[in-house]
C-alpha positions as CSV (number, residue, x, y, z in Angstrom):
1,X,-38.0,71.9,-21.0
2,X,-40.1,74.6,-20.1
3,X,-42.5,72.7,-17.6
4,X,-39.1,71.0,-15.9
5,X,-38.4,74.5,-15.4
6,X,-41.6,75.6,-14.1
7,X,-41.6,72.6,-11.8
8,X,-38.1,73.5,-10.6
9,X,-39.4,77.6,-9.7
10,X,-42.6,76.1,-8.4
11,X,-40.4,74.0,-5.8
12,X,-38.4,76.5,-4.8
13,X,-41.0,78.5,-4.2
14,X,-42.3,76.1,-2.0
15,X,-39.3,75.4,0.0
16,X,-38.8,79.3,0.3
17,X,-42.3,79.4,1.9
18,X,-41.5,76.5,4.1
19,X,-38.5,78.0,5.1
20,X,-40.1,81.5,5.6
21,X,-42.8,79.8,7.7
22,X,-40.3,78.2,10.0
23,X,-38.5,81.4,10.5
24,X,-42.1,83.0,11.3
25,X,-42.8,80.0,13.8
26,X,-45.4,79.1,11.2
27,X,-44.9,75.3,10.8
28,X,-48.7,74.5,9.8
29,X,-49.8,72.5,13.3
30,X,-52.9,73.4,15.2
31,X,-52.7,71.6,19.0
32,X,-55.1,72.2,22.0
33,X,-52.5,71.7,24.4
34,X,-52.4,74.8,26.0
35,X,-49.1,76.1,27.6
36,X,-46.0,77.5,25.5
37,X,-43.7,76.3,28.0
38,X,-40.9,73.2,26.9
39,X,-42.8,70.4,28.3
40,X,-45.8,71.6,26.5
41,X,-44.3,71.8,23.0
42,X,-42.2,68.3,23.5
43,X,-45.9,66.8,24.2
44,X,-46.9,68.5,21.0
45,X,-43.9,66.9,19.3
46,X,-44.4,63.9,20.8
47,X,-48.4,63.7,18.9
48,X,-46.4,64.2,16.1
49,X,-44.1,61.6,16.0
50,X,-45.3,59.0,18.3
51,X,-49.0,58.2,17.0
52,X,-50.3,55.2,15.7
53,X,-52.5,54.7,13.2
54,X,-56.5,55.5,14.1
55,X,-57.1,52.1,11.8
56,X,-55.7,50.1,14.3
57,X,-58.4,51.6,16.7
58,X,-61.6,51.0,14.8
59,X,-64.4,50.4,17.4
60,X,-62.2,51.2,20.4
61,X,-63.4,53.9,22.8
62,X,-60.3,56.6,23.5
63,X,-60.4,59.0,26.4
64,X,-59.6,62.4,24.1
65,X,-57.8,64.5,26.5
66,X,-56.4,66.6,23.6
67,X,-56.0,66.9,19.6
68,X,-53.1,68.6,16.7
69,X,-53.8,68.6,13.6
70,X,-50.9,69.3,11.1
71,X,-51.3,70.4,7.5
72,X,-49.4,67.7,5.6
73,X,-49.1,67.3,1.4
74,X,-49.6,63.5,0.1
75,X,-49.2,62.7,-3.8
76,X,-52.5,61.2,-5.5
77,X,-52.4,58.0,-7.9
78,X,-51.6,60.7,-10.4
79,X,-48.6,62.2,-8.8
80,X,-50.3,65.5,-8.2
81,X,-49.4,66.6,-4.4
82,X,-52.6,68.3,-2.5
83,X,-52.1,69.5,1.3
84,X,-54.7,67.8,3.8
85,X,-54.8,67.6,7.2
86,X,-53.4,65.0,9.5
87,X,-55.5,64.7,12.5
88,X,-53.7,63.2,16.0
89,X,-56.0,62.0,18.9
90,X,-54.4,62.1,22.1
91,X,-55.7,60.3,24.7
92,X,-55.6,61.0,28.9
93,X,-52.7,58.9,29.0
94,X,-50.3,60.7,26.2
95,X,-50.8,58.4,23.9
96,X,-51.8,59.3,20.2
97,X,-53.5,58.0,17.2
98,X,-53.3,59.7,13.8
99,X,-55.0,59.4,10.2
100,X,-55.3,61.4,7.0
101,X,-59.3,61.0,7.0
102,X,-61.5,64.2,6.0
103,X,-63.9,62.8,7.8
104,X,-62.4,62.8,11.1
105,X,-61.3,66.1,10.9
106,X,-64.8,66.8,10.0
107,X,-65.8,65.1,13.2
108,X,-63.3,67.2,15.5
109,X,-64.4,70.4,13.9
110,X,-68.4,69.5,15.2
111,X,-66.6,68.4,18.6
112,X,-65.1,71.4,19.0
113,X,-68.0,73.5,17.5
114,X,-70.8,72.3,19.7
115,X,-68.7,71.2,22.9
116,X,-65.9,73.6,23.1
117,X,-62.0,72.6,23.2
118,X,-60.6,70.2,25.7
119,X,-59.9,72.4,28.5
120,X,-63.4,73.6,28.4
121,X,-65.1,69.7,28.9
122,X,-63.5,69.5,32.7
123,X,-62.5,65.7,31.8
124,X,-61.4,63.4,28.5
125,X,-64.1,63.2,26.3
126,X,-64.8,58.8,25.4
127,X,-65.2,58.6,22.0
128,X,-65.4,55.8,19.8
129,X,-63.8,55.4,16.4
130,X,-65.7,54.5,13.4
131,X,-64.9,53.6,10.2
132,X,-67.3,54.1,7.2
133,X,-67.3,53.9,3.3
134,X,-68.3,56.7,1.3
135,X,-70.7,56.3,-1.6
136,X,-67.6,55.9,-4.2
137,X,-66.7,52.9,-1.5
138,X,-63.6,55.5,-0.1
139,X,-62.8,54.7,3.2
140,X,-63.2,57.4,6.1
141,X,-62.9,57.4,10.1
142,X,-65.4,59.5,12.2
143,X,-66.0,60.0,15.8
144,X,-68.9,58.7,18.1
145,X,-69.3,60.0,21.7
146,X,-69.4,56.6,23.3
């Protein structure tokens, strides 16, 4: 009884700081669209809700125009929920491709360390998605400037 309790406090502590979040304007999303105007947001919103999956796009080249990344909580094989990141491409045309993939977040974060944030390349950047296996035969997406 005592860890069905526990798991009921540790839930509503979580929702509280969901909740608490929201009413801060903290919803854990990172974007590079730059504006704060409506239009701006609804294209944030639209990444969001409106990608398809990066899988689909293994080998293709994409013209990155922009990227959010949203923290998100999945449940392991066990059950045990961890927060990762879901990374969105979006491409010169609005259109967005999304995976849960360490390694592509990994592959942004070296974008954006080396070359700066969108606004700052003066055009979309082409880059090819890759898929690779990792020694434990995980599968991961990366990023290739094509």
């Amino acid at each position: 009884m005592a860890s069905e309790n526990q798991e009921l406090e540790t839930t509503t502590t979580s929702v509280r700081s969901q909740l608490a979040g929201m009413n801060a304007g903290d919803v854990g999303v990172f974007s590079t669209f730059k504006g704060e105007d409506f239009k701006t947001r609804v294209a944030v919103y639209q990444a969001l809700t409106d990608a398809e999956p990066v899988a689909d796009h293994v080998g293709e080249t994409i013209q990155l125009a922009n990227v959010v990344a949203q923290a998100v909580e999945v449940a392991d094989e066990t059950g045990a929920v961890n927060e990762t990141v879901r990374v969105i491409l979006v491409d010169d045309k609005g259109k967005s491709y999304a995976a849960l993939s360490d390694g592509l977040f990994r592959s942004i974060r070296n974008i954006f360390g080396i070359l700066g944030e969108p606004q700052q390349w003066g055009q979309p950047l082409p880059v090819k998605v890759l898929e690779e296996k990792s020694r434990k035969g995980f599968r991961f997406f990366t990023l290739k400037i094509a």
